[in-house]
Structures are given as structure tokens and as C-alpha cells.
C-alpha positions in Angstrom: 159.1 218.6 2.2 162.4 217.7 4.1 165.9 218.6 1.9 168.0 215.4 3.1 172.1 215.9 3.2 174.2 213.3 3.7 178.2 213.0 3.7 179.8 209.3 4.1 182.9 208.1 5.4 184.0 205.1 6.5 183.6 203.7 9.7 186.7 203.3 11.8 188.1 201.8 14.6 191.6 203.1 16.2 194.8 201.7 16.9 195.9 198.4 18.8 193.7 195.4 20.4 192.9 191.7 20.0 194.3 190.2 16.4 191.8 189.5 13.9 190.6 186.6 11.9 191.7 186.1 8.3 188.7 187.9 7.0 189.0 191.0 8.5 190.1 194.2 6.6 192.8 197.1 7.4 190.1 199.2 8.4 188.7 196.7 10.6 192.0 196.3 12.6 192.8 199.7 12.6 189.2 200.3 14.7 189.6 198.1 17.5 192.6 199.4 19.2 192.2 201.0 22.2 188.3 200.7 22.3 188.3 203.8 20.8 186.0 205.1 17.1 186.6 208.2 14.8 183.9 209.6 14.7 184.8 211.7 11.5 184.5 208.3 9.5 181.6 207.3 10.2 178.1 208.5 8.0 176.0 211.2 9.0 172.6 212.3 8.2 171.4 216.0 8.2 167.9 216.6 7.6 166.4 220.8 7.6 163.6 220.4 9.6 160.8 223.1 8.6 158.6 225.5 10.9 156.5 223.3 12.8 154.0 222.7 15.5 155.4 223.7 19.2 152.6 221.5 21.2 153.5 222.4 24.2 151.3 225.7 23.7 148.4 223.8 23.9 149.3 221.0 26.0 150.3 224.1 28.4 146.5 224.3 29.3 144.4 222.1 27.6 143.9 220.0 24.0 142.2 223.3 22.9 143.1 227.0 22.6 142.6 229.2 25.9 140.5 231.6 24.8 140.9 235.4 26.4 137.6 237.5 25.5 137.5 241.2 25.9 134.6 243.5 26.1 135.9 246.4 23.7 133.1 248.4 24.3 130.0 249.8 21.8 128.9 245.9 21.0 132.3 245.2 20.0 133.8 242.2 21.4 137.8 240.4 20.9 138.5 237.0 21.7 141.9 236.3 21.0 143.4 232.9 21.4 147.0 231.2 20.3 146.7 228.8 17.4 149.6 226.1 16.3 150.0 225.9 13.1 148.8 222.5 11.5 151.4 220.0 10.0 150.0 220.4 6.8 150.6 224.5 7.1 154.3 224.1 7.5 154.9 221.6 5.4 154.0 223.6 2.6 156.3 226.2 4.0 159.2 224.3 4.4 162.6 226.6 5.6 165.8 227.6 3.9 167.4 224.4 2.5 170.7 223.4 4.2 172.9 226.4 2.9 176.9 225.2 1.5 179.4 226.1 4.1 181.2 224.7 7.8 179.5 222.8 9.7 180.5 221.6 13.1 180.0 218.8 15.8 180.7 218.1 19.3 179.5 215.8 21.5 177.9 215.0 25.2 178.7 212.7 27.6 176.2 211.2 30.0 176.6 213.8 32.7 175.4 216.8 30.6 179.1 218.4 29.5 180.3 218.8 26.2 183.4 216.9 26.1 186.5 219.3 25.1 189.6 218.8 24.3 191.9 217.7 21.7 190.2 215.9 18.8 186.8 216.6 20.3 185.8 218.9 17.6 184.7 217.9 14.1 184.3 220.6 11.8 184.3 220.2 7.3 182.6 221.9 4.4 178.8 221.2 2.8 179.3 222.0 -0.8 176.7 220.1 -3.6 175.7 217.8 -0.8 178.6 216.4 -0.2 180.6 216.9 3.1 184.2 217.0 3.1 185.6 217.0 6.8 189.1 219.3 7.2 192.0 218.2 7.3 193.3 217.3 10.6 189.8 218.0 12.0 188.8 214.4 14.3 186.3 213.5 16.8 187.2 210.4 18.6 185.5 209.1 21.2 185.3 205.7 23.5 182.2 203.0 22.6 179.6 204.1 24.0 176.3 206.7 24.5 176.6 210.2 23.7 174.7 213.0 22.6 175.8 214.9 19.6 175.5 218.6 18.5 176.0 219.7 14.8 175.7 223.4 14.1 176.8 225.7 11.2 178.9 228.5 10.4 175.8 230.9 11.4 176.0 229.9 14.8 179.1 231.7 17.6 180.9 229.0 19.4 183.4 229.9 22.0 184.0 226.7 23.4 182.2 226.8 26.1 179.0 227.9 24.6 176.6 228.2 21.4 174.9 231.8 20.3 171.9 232.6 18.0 171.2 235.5 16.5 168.1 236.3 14.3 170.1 234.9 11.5 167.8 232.4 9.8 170.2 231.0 8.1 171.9 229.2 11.7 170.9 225.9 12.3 171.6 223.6 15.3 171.1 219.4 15.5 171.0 217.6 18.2 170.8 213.6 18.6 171.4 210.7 20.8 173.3 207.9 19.7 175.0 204.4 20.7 178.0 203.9 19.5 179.8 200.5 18.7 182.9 198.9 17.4 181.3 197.3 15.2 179.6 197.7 12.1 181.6 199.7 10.7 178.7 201.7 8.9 177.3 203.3 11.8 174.8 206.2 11.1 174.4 209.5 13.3 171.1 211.7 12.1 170.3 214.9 12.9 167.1 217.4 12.5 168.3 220.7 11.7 166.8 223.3 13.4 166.6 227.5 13.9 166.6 229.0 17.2 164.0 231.2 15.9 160.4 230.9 16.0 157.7 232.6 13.5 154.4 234.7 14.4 152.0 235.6 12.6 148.2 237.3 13.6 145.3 236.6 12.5 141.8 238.7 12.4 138.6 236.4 12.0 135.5 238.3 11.3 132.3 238.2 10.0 133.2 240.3 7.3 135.2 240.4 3.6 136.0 244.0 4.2 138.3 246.3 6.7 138.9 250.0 7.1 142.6 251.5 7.3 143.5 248.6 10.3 146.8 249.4 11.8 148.7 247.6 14.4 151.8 246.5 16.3 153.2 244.0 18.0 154.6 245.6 21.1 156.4 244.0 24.2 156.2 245.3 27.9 159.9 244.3 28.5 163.1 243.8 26.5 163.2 240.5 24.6 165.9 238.6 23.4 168.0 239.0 20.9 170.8 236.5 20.7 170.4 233.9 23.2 173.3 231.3 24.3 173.4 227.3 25.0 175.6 225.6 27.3 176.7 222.0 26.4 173.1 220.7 25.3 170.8 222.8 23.3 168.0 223.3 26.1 166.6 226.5 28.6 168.0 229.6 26.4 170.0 232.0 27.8 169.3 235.7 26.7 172.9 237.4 26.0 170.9 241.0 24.1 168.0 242.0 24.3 165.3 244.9 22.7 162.4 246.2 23.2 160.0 244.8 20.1 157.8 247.4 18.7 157.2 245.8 14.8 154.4 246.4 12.5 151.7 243.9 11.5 150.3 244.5 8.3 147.0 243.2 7.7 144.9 242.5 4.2 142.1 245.6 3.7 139.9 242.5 2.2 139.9 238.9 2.2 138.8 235.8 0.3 139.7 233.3 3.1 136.6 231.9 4.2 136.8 230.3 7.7 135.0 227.1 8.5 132.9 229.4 11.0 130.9 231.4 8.6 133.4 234.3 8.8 136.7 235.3 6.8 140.1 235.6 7.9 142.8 238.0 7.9 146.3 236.8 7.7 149.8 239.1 8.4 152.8 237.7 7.0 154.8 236.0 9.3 157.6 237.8 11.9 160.0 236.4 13.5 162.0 235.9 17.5 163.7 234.5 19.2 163.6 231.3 21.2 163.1 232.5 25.0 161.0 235.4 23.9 158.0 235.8 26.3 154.6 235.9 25.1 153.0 237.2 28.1 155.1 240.1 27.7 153.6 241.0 24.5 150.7 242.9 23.4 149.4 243.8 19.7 148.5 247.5 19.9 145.6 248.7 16.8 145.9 252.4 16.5 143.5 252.6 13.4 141.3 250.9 11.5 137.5 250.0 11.5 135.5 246.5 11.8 131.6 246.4 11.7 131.8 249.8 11.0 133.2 250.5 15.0 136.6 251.6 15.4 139.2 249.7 16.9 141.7 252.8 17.3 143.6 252.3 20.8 142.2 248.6 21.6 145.4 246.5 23.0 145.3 242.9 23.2 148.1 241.2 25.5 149.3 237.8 24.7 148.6 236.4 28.3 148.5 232.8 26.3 151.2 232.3 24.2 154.2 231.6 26.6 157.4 231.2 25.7 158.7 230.6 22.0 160.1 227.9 21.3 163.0 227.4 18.2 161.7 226.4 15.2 158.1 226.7 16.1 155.3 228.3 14.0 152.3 230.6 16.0 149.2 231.8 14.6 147.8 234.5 16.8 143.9 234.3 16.4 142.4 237.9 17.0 138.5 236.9 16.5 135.8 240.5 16.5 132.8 239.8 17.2 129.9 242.2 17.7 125.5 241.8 17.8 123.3 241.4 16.1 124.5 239.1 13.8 122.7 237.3 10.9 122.9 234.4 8.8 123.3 234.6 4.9 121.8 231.9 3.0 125.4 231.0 1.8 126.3 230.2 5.3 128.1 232.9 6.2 127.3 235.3 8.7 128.0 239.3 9.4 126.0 242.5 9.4 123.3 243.2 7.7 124.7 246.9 6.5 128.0 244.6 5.0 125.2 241.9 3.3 125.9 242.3 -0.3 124.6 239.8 -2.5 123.9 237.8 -0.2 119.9 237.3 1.6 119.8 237.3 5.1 118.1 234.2 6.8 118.5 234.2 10.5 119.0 236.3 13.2 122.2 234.3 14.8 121.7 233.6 18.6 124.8 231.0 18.8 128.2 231.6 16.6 129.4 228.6 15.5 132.9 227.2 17.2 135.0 224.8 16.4 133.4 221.9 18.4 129.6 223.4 18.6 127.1 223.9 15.5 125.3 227.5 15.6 122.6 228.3 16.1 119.9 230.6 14.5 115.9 231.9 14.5 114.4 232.5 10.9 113.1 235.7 9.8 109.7 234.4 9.0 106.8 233.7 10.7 105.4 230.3 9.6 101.8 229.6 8.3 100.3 227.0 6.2 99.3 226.8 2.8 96.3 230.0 2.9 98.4 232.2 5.3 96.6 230.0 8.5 97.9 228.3 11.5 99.5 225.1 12.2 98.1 222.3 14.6 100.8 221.2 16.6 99.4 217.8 16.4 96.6 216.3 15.2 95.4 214.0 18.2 92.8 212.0 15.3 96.1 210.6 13.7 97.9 209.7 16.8 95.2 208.6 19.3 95.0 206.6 21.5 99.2 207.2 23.0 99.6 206.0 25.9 101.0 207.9 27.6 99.3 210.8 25.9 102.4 212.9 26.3 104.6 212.2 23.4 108.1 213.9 24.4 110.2 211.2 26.7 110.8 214.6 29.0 108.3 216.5 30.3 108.5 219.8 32.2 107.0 221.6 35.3 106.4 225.1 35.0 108.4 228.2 33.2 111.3 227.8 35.4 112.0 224.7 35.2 111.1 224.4 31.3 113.9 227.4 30.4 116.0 224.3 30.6 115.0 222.7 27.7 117.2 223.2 24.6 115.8 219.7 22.8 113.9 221.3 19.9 116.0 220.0 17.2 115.9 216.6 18.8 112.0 216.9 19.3 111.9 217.7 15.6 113.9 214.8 14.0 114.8 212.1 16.2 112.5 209.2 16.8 113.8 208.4 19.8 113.3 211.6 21.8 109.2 210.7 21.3 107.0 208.0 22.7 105.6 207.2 19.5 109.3 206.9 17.7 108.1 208.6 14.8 110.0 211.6 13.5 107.5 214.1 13.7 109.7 216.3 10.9 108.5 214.1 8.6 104.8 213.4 10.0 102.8 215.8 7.9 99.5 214.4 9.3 100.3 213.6 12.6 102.4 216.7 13.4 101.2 219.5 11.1 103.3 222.6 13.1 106.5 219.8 13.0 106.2 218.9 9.2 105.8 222.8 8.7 109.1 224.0 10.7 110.9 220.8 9.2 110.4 221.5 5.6 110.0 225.3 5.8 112.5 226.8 2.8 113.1 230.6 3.4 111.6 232.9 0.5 112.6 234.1 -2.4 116.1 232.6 -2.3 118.0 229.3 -2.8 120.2 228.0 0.5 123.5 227.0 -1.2 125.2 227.0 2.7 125.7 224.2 5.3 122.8 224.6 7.0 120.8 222.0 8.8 116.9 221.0 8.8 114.6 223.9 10.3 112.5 222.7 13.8 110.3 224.1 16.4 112.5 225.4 19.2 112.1 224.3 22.7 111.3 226.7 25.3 115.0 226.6 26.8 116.5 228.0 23.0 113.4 230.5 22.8 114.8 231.9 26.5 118.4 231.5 24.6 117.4 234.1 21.9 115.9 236.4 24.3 118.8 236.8 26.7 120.9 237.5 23.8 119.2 241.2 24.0 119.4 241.4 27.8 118.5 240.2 31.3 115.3 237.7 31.2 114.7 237.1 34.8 112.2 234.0 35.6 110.6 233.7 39.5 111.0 230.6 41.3 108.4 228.0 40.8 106.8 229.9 38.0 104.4 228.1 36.5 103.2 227.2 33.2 100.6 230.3 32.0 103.2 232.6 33.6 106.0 234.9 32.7 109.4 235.6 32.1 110.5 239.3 32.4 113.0 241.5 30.7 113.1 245.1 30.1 110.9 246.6 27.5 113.9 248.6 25.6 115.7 245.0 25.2 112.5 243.6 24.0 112.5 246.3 21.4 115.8 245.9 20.4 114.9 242.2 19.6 111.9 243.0 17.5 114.4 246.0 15.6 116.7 242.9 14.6 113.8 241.0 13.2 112.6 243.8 11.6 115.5 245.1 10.2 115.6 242.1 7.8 112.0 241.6 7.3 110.0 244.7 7.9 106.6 242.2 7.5 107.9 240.0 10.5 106.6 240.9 13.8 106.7 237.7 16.5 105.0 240.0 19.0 101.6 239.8 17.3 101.0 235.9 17.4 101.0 233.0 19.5 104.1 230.6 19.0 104.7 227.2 19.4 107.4 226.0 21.4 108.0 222.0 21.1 108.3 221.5 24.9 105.6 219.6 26.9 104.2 220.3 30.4 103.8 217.5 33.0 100.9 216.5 34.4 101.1 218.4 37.9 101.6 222.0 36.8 99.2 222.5 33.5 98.0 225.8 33.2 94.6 224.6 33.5 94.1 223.0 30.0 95.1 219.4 31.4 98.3 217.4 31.0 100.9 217.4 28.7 100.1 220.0 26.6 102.3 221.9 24.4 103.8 225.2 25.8 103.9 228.6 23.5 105.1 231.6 23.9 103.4 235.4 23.5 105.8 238.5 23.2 104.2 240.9 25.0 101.3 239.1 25.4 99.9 240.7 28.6 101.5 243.8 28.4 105.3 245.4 28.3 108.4 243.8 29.8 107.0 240.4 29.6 106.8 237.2 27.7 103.7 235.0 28.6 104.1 231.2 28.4 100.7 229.6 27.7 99.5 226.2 27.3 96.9 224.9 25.1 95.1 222.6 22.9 97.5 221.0 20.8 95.2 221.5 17.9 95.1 224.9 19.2 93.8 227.4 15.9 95.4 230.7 16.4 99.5 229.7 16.8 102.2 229.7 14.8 105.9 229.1 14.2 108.9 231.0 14.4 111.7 228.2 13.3 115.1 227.9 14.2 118.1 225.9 12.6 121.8 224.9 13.5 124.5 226.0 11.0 
């Protein structure tokens, strides 16, 4: 909330001019001579302005944070970004009110100089809200357009400049105004500002919990100190300067939950001057564990935030991540080890951002009501289709089908499917669809926001593979062939599934994708037929791709779901 000032007088005009009608008052008379206006008696408005957004860091770059990402080494991985704090965040932290004391103000004419001289200085006490100007103290000026500049006691002026220290209590206000001869109850308004700007970090992690973390915000170069202004209050000039080397304390635990299924880790905030140069900063951890990995020694520079801006308010986002990572059925995600309470649900294959859902596989294999196999459609309740493929894209071979990543839509939107039917819901018609749509993980109640289970295409089962190494798929390959990847990353896959479910093993059965081959690449079993996947399925360091019968008796379903 804004803490609104004001001090009143009454509007003048000086001495001598044209003679007025009968109406006219003293004042009125007075204010017209010589074309001239005291400013002293006119009404001003001071407002404190508090910490608030400086958009030009995003605008900088783009409408979204640049995001620097940084391979920290044993599956440890920082992405560190600049955030600007929300309206909503500083107005509940609004600044020191307007303190009593001298305030002062000078104006600007239209060629950028401060206009000096005699009577070009107002200065006069803030006590209770009420301004009294000094005695003797005036600030006359011609009609016309000027800029004005209000500062406080906290703020050096020598006349021919205006210097800031740290002091938060110094405030500057600058605006533009028009003035006339008439009315006499002019306003003038101005926002008061700092010349300092605030910083605070921020750790986002998949995790309530860290170990001894210990850090510093460190600069490369001397920073600013005090800076100056000439005339207008614009492009600071740094008068001292010091090397920054200040400590960021970060919470051991935290109960801020993100809306990306992690937790966040606020300092309090420090804060610089205007002028001080981001890219010459760096935050420096010299202890402290995360995921259980150490993040002793690990420097972060600040390539991003730029310059600071006065009165501004930065949020320096320092998100770890690290793999595998699983999802909780509260929503959540972070290591198994750190689990808790909480049941683990997926194995995450996409985190979830600020403009993208993630995305996870279960950790169950799924099978109908006696532990059997799911048709993934049943061709005597949906026969005769024409065309007999029911997917409005089809796909021609391995290679080209790793580009499908339509298995939600495949799952629950009518219009993705020939028949416009939502095969989620289709429990006759789609038996392996019904199954993945309205599969509920066991022995535990989803209380997160979590969206409806489907049969993955073959594009998001390529997705989850590649998030345990290099899957390499030949040219041209065709349906009934391969993708390859290195046996040890295929067993690190399988340890991840394992490690929440010892009873889940993908590699032993057939899978469904819910992709669909064309008509001129096959596999032999005729056109548009389902493709599945088998791990392993002839022999190490491979994944075979099959096609068959869609109301093929030996496959199953490994589901995955957005979150």
C-alpha cells in the first residue's frame, strides 16, 4: 500500500501585468505579473513508491526468464534464471513510509539542465504530514513545461549534482509538469523512490530438506557504492565503489511449495546499488548438500540479470535438478531416498515448467480384471471403419514414428480418431484405452493435480528411454525393427522402475504403444495396425517395435500421465 503526503499552498502568480476584472482576488493579481508562478505556493503530492517490478529484465530478452543451465557434474544439474518480483509480492512489502525531515526541489528545463540560480531552489520540513516550506526558500519559474526533482535530506546535493548512498532512507521524485497562470490550484505529484534496488536468491528443489548450504554473493569487479545524478535522475554515475562479497543465508527446510511439484528456498533480501552490474556477479556455495550430492565449490554467475535498477525488486531463481526423479501421489516430485510419507507413482520423464505440463510413466504394468491382457481394440464393436485405421495420423516405420508424442490425445480426444469416439471412455470398443484411462495406482489415494492416465505413443515411449541415454534409430527403419541404446542405460532404466516397485519389470512383456502404422510399411501383419514395443525383446541393447493384431492376446500397458 502507498503512504500519500501532501503539503498545500496556495497558488500564486507574481507581480505586475494586465488589470483584472472586479472578481478577481489579491492573489489572483499578484500571479500575473511578469508571466511569472511561485512555485512554493502551489500543492504538491508525494507518494513512497514501494520495491517493485524492473521489467526491463525481462523485456531485455524476451517475455520469459533466460534460463542459464549448468551441468554440475554426478547427475546434478543448476538452472538459474532472474525472476521479477510480481506486483502482488511488493505490494505486500511496501518501503519505509516518507520519514519527517527537509525535503528539496529543483527543476528542469526543456534542454536537460537543472535551472540554478537565485530562487531556483525549494526546500521546507515534512513533519505529521504536513509540509512547511522555509522561510525565504522560493522556486519561481516562467509558465511553462518543466521537469521537477524532489529529494530528501538523505540525499548529497552540491549544486551541480545528486548522490546516493546505501541509505534506504534517501528518496528521489521526479515528474513532468505544465505549468499555467491559471488555476490557481495547480498540482505537482511525485513517486518517491530509492536509488537502491533489493536481491534476493532463491533455491527450487524437489526436496523439503537441505544439508549445511552455504553461499555468497560475490562480484568479479568493484561495484558501486554511492552513485551521482546530473540534472535529471537517469544513467548513474558510480562515485565509490567495493568489492561485494555478502552472505546468503538460506532456510535448512522449507514449507513453500512451488507450483512445479518442488519447494522453494527463499534468503532474505540484500540490497545495491543502482548501476550495480549483474553480469559481474556470481553466487559462490562452499557447503551444503542437495539430493544427497554436494554442492561445495559450485559458482553460478549472474550472466542474466544486468544492471540494477533503483527501486527495483530481483528474485534470483537457483533451480537443482538431478535424475531419476519420481512422482508422489501428492503431486510433488523428488527422490525416492527423501519420499517420506508420501507413495511414489511415476518415474518423471518431463519436469513440469511454467508453460508445459510434465510428464510421467507409472510404476505398474497394466492387466485386466484376472491378471490378463488387454485388446487394444475390439474390431466386433467397431467394424466395419472405413478407413479401418482409426488414428487421423498414421506412421511409416520406427523412424519416422519416434515422432509421435500424441498418446494423450489418442486417449481422450474424439477428434484425433476417425470414429470421434473417446476411446478413454470406450470400454468395449477399446479395452487397452479404457484400461490406461481409468487405471488408479495401488494401494494409495491421488490427492495431486494429476491428469487422466493414456497409452503413450511411440514418440513419448522413445522420450522415456533417451532420458537414460543415447537411443539411436537407422534411417528408414521400419516397423518390426529396432531402436538401439546401450545395454548399461537400459539397465539403469529397469533399476528406476524397480527401485519403486520391485514386482514391475517392462522388459518381460509386450507393450502397447497407441500409434498406428500406415498402409505401406506394416511389418507384415497388414495395415494399420497398432505398434508395441518389447525391451529387450531380441536380445541386449535393443528395443524391438512390433506390429500386430489389434486384439493381439499377449500385450499389455505401461501408462503414462501429464502432471
Amino acid at each position: 500500500m502507498k503512504t500519500n503526503i501532501k503539503f498545500f499552498s496556495v497558488a500564486v502568480l507574481a507581480l505586475g501585468g494586465m488589470l483584472l476584472n472586479a472578481c478577481s482576488t489579491t492573489d489572483d493579481f499578484d500571479a500575473q505579473s511578469n508571466n511569472m508562478i511561485d512555485v512554493s505556493r502551489l500543492q504538491f503530492s508525494l507518494t513512497d513508491e514501494p520495491f517493485s517490478s524492473d521489467n526491463s529484465t525481462r523485456t531485455r530478452t524476451s517475455e520469459t526468464p533466460v534460463t542459464q543451465t549448468i551441468d554440475l557434474g554426478n547427475g546434478l544439474t543448476a538452472e538459474v534464471s532472474i525472476e521479477c518480483d510480481s506486483a502482488e509480492q511488493t505490494a505486500t512489502r511496501a518501503g519505509i513510509p516518507l520519514s519527517n525531515g527537509k525535503y528539496y526541489i529543483y527543476a528542469v528545463g526543456n534542454d536537460g539542465k537543472r535551472i540554478k540560480g537565485a530562487d531556483k531552489l525549494l526546500s521546507g520540513k515534512l513533519s505529521g504530514g504536513v509540509f512547511k516550506p522555509d522561510n525565504f526558500s522560493t522556486l519561481v519559474l516562467p509558465a511553462g513545461t518543466y521537469t521537477f526533482v524532489c529529494y530528501n535530506e538523505y540525499v548529497n546535493d552540491d549544486g551541480d549534482k545528486l548522490t546516493f548512498t546505501d541509505d534506504q532512507r534517501a528518496r528521489v521524485g521526479v515528474t513532468t509538469q505544465t505549468l499555467t497562470l491559471s488555476p490557481a490550484a495547480q498540482e505537482v505529484a511525485f513517486a518517491m523512490k530509492r536509488q537502491v534496488a533489493r536481491v534476493r536468491f532463491k533455491i527450487a528443489a524437489y526436496t523439503k530438506a537441505t544439508t549445511g548450504v552455504k553461499a555468497k554473493l560475490i562480484s568479479t569487479a568493484n561495484q558501486p557504492t554511492s552513485v551521482s545524478y546530473t540534472d535529471l535522475i537517469s544513467n548513474p554515475q558510480t562515485v565509490t565503489s567495493a568489492a561485494i562479497n555478502a552472505v546468503c543465508t538460506f532456510p535448512a527446510t522449507s514449507s513453500t511449495r512451488n507450483n512445479l511439484c518442488g519447494f522453494d528456498f527463499f534468503t532474505p533480501y540484500a540490497y545495491y546499488m543502482a548501476g550495480t552490474d549483474g553480469a559481474k556477479l556470481k553466487v559462490s556455495f562452499s557447503a551444503g548438500t542437495i539430493y544427497q550430492k554436494s554442492i561445495a565449490g559450485k559458482d553460478f554467475p549472474l550472466n542474466h540479470l544486468g544492471k540494477l535498477v533503483g527501486n527495483a525488486s530481483y528474485t534470483v531463481r537457483i533451480k537443482f535438478t538431478t535424475f531419476p526423479l519420481y512422482l508422489f501421489h501428492d503431486g510433488t516430485c523428488g527422490l525416492y531416498e527423501e519420499r517420506d510419507m508420501r507413495t511414489a507413482i511415476g518415474l518423471v520423464i518431463n519436469e513440469k515448467t511454467a508453460n508445459k505440463m510434465g510428464k510421467a510413466v507409472g510404476l505398474e504394468i497394466i492387466k485386466d480384471g484376472f491378471g490378463g491382457a488387454y485388446k487394444w481394440e475390439d474390431e466386433t464393436k467397431t467394424l466395419p471403419s472405413t478407413p479401418d485405421h482409426l488414428n487421423t495420423t498414421v506412421y511409416n516405420g520406427v523412424h519416422d514414428g519416434q515422432n509421435d508424442m500424441n498418446g494423450y490425445n489418442w486417449t481422450w480426444d474424439a477428434n484425433s480418431t476417425k470414429d470421434h469416439v473417446v476411446r478413454g471412455d470406450e470400454q468395449e470398443k477399446y479395452p487397452a484405452f479404457y484400461g490406461a484411462g481409468h487405471y488408479n495406482p495401488s494401494n494409495v489415494t491421488v490427492t495431486g493435480n494429476i491428469d487422466k492416465w493414456y497409452i503413450p505413443a511411440a514418440g513419448e515411449v522413445m522420450e522415456l528411454f533417451r532420458r537414460f541415454g543415447t537411443v539411436t534409430v537407422p534411417a528408414n527403419e521400419p516397423w518390426r525393427g529396432y531402436c538401439y541404446m546401450a545395454q548399461t542405460d537400459i539397465d539403469k532404466m529397469l533399476a528406476a522402475f524397480t527401485k519403486a516397485n520391485s514386482d514391475l519389470h517392462p522388459e518381460q512383456y509386450f507393450l502397447w504403444t497407441s500409434t498406428v502404422c500406415d498402409a505401406a510399411n506394416t511389418g507384415g501383419f497388414g495395415p494399420y495396425l497398432p505398434v508395441s514395443f518389447s525391451i529387450n525383446g531380441n536380445g541386449p541393447g535393443q528395443v524391438w517395435w512390433p506390429t500386430f493384431s489389434k486384439t493381439g492376446a499377449n500385450f499389455y500397458i505401461l501408462p503414462f500421465v501429464h502432471f
